[in-house]
Chimera marker file (.cmm) of the C-alpha trace (Angstrom):
<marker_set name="trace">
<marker id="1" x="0.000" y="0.000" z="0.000" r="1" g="1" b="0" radius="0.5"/>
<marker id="2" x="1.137" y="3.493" z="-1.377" r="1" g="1" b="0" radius="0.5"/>
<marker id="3" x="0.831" y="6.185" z="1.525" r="1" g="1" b="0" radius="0.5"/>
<marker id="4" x="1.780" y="9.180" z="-0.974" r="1" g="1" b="0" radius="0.5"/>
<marker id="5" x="3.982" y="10.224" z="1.432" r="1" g="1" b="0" radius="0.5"/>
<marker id="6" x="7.526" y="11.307" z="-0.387" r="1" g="1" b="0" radius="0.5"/>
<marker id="7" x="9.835" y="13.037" z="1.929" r="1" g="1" b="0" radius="0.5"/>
<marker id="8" x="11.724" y="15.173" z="-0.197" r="1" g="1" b="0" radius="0.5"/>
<marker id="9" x="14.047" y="17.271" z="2.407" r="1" g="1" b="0" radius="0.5"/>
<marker id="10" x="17.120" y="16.072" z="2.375" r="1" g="1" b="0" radius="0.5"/>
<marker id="11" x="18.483" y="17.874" z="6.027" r="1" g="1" b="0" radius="0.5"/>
<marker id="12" x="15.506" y="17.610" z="7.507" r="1" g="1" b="0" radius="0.5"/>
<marker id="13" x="16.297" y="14.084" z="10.018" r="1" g="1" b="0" radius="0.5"/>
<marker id="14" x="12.611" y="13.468" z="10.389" r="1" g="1" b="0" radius="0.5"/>
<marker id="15" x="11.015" y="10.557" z="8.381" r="1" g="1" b="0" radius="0.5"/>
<marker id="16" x="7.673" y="12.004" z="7.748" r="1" g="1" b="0" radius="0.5"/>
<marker id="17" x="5.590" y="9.893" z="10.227" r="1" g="1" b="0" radius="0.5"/>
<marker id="18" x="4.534" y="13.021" z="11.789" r="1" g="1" b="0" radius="0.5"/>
<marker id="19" x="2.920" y="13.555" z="8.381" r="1" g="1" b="0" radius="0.5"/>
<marker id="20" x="1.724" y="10.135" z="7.496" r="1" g="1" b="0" radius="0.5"/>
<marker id="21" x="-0.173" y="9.967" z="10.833" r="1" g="1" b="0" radius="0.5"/>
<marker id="22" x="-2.315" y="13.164" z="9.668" r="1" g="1" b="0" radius="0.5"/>
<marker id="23" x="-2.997" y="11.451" z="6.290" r="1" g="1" b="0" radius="0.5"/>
<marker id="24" x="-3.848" y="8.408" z="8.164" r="1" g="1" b="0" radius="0.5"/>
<marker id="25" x="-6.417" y="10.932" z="10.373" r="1" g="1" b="0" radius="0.5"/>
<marker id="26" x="-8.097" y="12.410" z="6.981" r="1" g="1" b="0" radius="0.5"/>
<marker id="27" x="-8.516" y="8.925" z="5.223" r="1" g="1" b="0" radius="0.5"/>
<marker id="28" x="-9.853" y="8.053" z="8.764" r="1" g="1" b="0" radius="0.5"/>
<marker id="29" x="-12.401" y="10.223" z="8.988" r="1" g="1" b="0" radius="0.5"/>
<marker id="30" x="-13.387" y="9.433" z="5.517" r="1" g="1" b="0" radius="0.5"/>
<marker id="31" x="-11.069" y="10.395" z="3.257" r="1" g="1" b="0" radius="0.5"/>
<marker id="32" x="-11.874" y="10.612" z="-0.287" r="1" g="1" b="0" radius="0.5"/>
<marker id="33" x="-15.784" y="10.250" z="0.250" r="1" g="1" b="0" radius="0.5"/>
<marker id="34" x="-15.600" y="13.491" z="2.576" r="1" g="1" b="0" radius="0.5"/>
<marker id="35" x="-14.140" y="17.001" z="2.718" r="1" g="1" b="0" radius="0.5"/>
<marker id="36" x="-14.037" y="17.235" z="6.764" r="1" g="1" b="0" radius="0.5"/>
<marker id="37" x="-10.789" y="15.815" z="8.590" r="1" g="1" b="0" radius="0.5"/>
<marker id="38" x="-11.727" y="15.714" z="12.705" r="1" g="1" b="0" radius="0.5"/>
<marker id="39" x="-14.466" y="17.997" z="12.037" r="1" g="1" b="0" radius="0.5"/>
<marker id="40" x="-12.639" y="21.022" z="10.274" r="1" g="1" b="0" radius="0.5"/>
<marker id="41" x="-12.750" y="21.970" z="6.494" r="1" g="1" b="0" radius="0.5"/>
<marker id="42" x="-10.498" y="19.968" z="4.584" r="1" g="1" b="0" radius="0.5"/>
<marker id="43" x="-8.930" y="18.992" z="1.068" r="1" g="1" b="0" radius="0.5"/>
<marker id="44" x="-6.550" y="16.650" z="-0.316" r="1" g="1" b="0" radius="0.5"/>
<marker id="45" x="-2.971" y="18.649" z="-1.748" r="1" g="1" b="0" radius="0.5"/>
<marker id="46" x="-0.908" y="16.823" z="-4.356" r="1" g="1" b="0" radius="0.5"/>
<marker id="47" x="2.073" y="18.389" z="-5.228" r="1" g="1" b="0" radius="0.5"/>
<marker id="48" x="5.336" y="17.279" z="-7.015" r="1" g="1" b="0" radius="0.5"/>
<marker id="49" x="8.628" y="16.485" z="-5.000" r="1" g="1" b="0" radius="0.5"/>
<marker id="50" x="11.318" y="19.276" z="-5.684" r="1" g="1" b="0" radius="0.5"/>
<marker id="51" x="14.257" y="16.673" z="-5.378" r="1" g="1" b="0" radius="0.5"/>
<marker id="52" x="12.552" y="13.322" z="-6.244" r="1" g="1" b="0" radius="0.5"/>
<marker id="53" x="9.968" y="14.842" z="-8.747" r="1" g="1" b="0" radius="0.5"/>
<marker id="54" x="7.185" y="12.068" z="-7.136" r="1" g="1" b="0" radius="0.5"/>
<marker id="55" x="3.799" y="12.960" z="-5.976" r="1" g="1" b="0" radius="0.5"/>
<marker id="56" x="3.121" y="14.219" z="-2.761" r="1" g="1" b="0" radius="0.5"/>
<marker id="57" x="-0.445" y="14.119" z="-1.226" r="1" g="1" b="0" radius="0.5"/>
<marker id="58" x="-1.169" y="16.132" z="2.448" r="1" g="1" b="0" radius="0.5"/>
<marker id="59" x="-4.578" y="17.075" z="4.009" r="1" g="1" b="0" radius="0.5"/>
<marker id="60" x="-4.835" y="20.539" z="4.636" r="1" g="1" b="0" radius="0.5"/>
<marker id="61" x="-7.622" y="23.093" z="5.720" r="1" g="1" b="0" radius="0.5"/>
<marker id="62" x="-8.397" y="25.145" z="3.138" r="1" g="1" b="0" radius="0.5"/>
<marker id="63" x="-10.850" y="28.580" z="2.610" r="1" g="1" b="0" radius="0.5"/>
<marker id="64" x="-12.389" y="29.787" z="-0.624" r="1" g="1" b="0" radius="0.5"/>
<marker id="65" x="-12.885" y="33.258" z="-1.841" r="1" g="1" b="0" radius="0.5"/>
<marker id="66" x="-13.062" y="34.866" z="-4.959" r="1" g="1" b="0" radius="0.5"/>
<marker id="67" x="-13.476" y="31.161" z="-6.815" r="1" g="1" b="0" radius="0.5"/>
<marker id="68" x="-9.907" y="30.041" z="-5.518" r="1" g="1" b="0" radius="0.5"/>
<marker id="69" x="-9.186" y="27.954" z="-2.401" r="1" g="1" b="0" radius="0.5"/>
<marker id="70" x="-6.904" y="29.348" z="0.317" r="1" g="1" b="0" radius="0.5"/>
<marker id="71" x="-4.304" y="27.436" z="2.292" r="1" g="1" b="0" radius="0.5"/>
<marker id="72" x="-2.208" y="28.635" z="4.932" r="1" g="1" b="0" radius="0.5"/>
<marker id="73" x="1.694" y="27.849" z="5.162" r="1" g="1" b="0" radius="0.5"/>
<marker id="74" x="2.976" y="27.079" z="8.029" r="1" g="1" b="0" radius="0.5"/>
<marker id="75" x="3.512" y="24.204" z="10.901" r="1" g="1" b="0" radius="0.5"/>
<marker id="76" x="2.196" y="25.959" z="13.965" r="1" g="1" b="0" radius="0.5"/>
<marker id="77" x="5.386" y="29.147" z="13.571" r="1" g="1" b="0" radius="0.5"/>
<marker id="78" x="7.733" y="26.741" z="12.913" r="1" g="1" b="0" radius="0.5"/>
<marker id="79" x="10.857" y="28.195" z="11.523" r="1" g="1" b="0" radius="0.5"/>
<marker id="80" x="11.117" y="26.265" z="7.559" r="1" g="1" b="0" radius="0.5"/>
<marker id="81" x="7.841" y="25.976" z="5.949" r="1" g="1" b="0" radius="0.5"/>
<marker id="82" x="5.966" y="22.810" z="5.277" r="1" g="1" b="0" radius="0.5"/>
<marker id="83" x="7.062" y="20.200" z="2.687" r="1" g="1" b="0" radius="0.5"/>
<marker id="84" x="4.261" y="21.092" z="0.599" r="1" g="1" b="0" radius="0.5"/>
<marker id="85" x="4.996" y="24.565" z="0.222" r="1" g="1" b="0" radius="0.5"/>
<marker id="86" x="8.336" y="24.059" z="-0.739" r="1" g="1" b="0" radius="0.5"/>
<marker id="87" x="7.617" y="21.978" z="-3.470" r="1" g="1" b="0" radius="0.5"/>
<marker id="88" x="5.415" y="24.353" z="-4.539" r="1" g="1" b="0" radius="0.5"/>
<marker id="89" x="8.644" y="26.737" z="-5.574" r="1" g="1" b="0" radius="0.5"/>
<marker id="90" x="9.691" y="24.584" z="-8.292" r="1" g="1" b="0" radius="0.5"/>
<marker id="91" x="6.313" y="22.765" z="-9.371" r="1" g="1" b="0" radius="0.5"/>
<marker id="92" x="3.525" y="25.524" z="-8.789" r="1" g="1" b="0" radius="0.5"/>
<marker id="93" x="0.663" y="23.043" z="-11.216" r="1" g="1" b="0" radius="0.5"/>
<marker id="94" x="-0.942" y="21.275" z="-8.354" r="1" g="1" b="0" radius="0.5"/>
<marker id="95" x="-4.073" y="19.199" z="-7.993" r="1" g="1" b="0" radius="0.5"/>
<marker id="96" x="-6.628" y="19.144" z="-5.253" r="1" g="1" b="0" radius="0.5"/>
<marker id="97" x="-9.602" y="16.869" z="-4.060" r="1" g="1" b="0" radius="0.5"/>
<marker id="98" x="-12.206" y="18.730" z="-2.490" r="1" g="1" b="0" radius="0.5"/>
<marker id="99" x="-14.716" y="15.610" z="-1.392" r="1" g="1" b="0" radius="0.5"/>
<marker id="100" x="-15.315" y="13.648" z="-4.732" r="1" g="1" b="0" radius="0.5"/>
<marker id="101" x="-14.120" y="16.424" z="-6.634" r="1" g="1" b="0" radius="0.5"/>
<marker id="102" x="-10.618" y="16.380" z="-8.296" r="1" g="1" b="0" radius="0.5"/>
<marker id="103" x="-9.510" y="19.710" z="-9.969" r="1" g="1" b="0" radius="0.5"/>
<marker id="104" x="-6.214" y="20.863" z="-11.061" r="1" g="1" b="0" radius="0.5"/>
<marker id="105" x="-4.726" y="24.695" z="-10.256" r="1" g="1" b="0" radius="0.5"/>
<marker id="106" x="-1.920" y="26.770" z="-10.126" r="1" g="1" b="0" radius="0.5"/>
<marker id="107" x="-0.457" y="27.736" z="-6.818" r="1" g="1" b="0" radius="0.5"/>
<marker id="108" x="1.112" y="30.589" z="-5.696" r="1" g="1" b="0" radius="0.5"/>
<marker id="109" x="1.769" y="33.163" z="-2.649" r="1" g="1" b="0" radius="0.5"/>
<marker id="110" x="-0.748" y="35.767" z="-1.812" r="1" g="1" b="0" radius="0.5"/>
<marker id="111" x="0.393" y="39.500" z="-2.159" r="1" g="1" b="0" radius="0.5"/>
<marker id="112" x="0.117" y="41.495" z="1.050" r="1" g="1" b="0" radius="0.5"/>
<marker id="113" x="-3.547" y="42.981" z="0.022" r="1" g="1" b="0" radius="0.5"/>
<marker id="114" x="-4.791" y="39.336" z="-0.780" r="1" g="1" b="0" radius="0.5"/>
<marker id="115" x="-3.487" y="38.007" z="2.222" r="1" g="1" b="0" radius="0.5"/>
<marker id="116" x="-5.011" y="41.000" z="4.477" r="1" g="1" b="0" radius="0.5"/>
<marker id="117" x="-8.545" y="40.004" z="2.784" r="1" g="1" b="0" radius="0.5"/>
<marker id="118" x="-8.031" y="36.155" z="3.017" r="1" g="1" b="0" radius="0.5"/>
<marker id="119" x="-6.430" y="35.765" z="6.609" r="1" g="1" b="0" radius="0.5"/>
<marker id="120" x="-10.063" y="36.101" z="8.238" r="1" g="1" b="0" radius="0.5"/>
<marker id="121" x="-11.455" y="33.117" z="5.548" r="1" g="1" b="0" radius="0.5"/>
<marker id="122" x="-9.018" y="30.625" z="7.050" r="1" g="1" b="0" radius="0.5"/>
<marker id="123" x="-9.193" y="32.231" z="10.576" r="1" g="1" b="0" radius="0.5"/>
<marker id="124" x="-12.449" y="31.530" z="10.482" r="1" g="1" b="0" radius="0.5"/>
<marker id="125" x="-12.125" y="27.548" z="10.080" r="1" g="1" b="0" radius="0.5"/>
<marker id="126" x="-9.309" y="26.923" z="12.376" r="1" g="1" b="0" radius="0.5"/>
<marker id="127" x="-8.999" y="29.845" z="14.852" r="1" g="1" b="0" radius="0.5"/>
<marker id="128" x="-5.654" y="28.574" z="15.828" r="1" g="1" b="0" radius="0.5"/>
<marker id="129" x="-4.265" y="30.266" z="13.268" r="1" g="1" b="0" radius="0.5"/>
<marker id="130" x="-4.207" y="33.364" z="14.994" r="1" g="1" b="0" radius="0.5"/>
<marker id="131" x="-2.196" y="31.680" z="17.336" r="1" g="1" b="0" radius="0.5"/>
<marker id="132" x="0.912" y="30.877" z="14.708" r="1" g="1" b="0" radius="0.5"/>
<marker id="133" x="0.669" y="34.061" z="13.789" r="1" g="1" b="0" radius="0.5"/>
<marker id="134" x="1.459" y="35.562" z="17.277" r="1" g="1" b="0" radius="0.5"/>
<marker id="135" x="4.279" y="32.678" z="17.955" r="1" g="1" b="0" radius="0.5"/>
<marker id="136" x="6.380" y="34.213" z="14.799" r="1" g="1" b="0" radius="0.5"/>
<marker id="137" x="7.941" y="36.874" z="14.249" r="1" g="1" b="0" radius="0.5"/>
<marker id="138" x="7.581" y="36.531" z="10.188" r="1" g="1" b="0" radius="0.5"/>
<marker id="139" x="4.357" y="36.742" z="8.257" r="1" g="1" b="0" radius="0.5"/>
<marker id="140" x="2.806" y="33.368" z="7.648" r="1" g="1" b="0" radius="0.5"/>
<marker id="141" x="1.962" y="33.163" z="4.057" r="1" g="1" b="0" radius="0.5"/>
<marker id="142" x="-1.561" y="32.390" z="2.394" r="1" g="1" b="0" radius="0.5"/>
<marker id="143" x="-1.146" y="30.067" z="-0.688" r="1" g="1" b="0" radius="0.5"/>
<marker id="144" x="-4.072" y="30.802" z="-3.320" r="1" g="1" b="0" radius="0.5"/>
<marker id="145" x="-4.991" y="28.189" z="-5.662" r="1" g="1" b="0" radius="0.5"/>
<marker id="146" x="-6.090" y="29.373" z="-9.290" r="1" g="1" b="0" radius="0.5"/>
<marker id="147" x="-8.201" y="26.434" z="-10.322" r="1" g="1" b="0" radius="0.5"/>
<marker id="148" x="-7.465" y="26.044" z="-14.057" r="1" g="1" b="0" radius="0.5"/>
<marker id="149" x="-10.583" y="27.021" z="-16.488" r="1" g="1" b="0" radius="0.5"/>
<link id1="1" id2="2" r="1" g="1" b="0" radius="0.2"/>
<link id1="2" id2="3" r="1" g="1" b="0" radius="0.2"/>
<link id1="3" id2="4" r="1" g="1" b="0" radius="0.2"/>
<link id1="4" id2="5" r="1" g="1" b="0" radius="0.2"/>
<link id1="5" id2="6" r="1" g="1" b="0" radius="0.2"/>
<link id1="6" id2="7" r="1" g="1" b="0" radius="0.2"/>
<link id1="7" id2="8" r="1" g="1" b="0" radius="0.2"/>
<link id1="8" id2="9" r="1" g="1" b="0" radius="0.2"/>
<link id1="9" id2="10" r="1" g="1" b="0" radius="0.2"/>
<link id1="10" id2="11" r="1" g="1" b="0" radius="0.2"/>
<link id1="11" id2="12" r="1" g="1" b="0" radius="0.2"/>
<link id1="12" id2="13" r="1" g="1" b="0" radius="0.2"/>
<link id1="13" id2="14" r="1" g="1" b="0" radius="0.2"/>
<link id1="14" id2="15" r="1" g="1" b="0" radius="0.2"/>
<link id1="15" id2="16" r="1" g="1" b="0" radius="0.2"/>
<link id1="16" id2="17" r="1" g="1" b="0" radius="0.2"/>
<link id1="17" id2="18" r="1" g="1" b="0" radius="0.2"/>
<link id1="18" id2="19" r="1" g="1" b="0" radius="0.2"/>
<link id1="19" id2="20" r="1" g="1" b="0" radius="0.2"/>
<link id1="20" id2="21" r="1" g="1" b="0" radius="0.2"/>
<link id1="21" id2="22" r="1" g="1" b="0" radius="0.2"/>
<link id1="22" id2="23" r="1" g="1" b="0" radius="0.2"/>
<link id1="23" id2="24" r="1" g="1" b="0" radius="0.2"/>
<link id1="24" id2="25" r="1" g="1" b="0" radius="0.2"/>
<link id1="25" id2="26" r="1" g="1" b="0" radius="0.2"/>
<link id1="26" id2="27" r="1" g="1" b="0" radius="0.2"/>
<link id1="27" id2="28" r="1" g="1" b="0" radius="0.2"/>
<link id1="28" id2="29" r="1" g="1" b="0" radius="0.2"/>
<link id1="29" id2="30" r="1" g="1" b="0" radius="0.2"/>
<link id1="30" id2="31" r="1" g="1" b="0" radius="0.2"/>
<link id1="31" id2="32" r="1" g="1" b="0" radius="0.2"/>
<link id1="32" id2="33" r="1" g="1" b="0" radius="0.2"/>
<link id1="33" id2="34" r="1" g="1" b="0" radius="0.2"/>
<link id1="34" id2="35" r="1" g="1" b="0" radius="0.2"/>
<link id1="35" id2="36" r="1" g="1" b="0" radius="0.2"/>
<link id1="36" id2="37" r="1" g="1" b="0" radius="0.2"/>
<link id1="37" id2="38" r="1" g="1" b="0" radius="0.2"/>
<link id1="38" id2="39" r="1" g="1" b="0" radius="0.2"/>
<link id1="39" id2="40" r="1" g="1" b="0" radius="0.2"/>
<link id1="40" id2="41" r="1" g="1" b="0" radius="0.2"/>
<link id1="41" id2="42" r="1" g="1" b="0" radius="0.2"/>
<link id1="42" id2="43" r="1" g="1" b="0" radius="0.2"/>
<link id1="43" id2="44" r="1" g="1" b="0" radius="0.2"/>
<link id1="44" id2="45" r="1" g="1" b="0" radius="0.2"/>
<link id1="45" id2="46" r="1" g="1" b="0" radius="0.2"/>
<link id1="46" id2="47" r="1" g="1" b="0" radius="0.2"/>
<link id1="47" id2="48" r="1" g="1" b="0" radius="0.2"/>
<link id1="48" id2="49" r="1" g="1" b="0" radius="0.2"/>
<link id1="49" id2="50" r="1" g="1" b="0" radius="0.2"/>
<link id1="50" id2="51" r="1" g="1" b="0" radius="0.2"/>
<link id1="51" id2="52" r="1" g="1" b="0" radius="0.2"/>
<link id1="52" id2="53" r="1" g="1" b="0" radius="0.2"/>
<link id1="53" id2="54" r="1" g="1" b="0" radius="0.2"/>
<link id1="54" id2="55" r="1" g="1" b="0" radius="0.2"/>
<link id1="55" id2="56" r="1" g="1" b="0" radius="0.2"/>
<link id1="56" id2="57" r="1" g="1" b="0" radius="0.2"/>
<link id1="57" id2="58" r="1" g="1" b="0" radius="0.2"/>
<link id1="58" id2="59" r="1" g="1" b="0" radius="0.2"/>
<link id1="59" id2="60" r="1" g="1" b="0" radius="0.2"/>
<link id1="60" id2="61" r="1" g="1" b="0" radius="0.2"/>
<link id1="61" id2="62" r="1" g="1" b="0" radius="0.2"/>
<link id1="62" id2="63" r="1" g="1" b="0" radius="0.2"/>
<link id1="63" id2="64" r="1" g="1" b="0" radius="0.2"/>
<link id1="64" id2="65" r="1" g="1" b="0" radius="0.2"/>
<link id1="65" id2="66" r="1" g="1" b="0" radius="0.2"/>
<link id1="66" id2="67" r="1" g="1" b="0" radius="0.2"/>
<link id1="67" id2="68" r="1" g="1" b="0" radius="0.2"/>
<link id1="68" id2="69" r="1" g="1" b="0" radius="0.2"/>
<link id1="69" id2="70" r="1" g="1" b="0" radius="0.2"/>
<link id1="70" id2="71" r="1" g="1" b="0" radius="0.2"/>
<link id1="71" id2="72" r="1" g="1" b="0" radius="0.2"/>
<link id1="72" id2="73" r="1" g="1" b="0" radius="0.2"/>
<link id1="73" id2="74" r="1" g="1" b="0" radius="0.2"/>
<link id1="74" id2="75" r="1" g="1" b="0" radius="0.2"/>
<link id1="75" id2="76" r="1" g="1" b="0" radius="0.2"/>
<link id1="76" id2="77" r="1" g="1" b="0" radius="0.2"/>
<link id1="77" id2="78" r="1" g="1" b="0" radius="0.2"/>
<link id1="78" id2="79" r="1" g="1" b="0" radius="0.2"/>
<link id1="79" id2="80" r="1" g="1" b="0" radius="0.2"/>
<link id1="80" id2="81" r="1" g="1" b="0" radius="0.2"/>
<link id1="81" id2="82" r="1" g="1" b="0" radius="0.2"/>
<link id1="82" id2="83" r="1" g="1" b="0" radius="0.2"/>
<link id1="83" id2="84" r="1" g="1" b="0" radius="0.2"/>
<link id1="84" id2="85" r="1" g="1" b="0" radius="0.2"/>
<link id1="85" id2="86" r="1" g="1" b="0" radius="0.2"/>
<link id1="86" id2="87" r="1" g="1" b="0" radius="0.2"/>
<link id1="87" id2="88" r="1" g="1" b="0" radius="0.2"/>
<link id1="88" id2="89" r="1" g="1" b="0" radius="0.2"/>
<link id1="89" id2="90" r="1" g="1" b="0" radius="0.2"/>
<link id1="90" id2="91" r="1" g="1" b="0" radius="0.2"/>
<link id1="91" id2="92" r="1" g="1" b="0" radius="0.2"/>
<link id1="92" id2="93" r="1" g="1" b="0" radius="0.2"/>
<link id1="93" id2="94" r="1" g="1" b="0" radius="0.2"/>
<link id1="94" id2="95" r="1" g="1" b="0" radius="0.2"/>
<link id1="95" id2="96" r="1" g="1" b="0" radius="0.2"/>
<link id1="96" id2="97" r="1" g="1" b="0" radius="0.2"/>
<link id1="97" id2="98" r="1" g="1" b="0" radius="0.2"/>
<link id1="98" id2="99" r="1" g="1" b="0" radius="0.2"/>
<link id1="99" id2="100" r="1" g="1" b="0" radius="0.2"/>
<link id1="100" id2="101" r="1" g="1" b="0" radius="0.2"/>
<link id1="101" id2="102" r="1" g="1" b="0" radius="0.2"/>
<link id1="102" id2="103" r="1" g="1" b="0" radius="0.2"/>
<link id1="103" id2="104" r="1" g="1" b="0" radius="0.2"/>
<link id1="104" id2="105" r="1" g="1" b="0" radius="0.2"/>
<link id1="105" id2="106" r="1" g="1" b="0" radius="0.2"/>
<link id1="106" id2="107" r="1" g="1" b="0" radius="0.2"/>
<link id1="107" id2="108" r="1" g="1" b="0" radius="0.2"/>
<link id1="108" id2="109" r="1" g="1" b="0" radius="0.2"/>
<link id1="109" id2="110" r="1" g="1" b="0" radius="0.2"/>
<link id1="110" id2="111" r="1" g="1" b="0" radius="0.2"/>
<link id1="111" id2="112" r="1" g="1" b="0" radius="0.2"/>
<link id1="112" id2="113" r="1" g="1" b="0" radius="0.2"/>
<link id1="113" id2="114" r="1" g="1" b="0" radius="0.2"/>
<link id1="114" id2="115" r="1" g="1" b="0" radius="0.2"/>
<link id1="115" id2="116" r="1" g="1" b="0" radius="0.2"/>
<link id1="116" id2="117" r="1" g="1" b="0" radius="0.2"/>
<link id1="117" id2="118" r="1" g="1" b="0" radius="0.2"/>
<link id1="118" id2="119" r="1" g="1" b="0" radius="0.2"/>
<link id1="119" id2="120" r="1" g="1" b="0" radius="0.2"/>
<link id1="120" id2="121" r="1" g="1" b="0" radius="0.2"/>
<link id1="121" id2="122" r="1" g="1" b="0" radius="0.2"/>
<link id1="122" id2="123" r="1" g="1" b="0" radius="0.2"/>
<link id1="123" id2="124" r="1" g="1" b="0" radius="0.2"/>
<link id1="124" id2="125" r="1" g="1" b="0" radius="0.2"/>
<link id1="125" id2="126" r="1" g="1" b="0" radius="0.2"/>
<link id1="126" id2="127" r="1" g="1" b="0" radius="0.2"/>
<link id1="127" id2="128" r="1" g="1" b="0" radius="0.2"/>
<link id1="128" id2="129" r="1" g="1" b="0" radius="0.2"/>
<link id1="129" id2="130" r="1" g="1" b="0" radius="0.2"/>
<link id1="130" id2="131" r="1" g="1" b="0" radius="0.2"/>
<link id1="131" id2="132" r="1" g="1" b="0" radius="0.2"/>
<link id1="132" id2="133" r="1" g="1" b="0" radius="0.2"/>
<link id1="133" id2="134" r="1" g="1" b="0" radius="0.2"/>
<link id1="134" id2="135" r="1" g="1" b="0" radius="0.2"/>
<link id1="135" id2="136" r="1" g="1" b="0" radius="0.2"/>
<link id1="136" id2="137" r="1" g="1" b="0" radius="0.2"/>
<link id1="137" id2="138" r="1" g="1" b="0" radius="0.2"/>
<link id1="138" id2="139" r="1" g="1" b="0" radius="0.2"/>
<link id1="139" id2="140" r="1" g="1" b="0" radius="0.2"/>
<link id1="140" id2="141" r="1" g="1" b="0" radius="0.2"/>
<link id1="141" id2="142" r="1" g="1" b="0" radius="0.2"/>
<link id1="142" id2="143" r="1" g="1" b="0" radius="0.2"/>
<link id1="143" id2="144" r="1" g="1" b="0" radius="0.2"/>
<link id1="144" id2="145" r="1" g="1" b="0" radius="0.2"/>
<link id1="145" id2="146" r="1" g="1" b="0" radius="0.2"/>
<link id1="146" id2="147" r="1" g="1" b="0" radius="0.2"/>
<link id1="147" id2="148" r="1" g="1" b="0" radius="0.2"/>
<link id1="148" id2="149" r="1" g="1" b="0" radius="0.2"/>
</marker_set>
């Protein structure tokens, strides 16, 4: 059995269990058949490895606005981003499943007046959000994904 978990950091010393057990938590709670992971929002993020170029799939919480779904980037203030968003730098085409459906997008990092407007969407499904953003001393980017036409 295929997990979809690729972890593609090569000086990070973790293994990725930390983010196999949340993909084990969202196919868990229904996976595929649902878009709620322990009761909160939720979609399913494929992006493409930056060093070994293979699929990566996380569950993340996600907002909509203006037609395009919202995704915030960051581990709790944690100093390095998320896997995810990393990968994102070199492969920005990304595909999502919201419930049944399966769309593909483009991803990419919300300018300062996007990211004003949009922090309230995703504060609004997971409140501790607010909380990150207090913890760090950086801005914790908002990913927007373009869904393609």
């Amino acid at each position: 059995m295929t997990t979809g978990i690729d972890w593609d950091h090569p000086t990070d010393p973790r293994d990725g269990s930390w983010q196999l057990e949340h993909v084990k938590q969202y196919v868990g709670s229904g996976g595929t058949e649902g878009q709620y992971w322990n009761g909160t929002q939720t979609l399913l993020l494929t992006t493409v490895g930056r060093i070994s170029g293979h699929p990566v799939r996380t569950p993340l919480i996600y907002g909509e606005a203006d037609g395009r779904y919202l995704l915030v980037a960051s581990k709790g203030g944690a100093d390095e981003h998320p896997l995810w968003f990393r990968n994102l730098s070199a492969h920005p085409e990304v595909r999502i499943q919201v419930g049944t459906r399966i769309l593909q997008g483009t991803a990419r990092t919300a300018n300062a007046e996007e990211r004003a407007a949009y922090w309230p969407v995703m504060v609004k499904h997971w409140p501790a959000y607010d909380e990150y953003q207090a913890r760090t001393d950086r801005e914790i980017p908002i990913v927007v994904i373009e869904p393609a036409a």
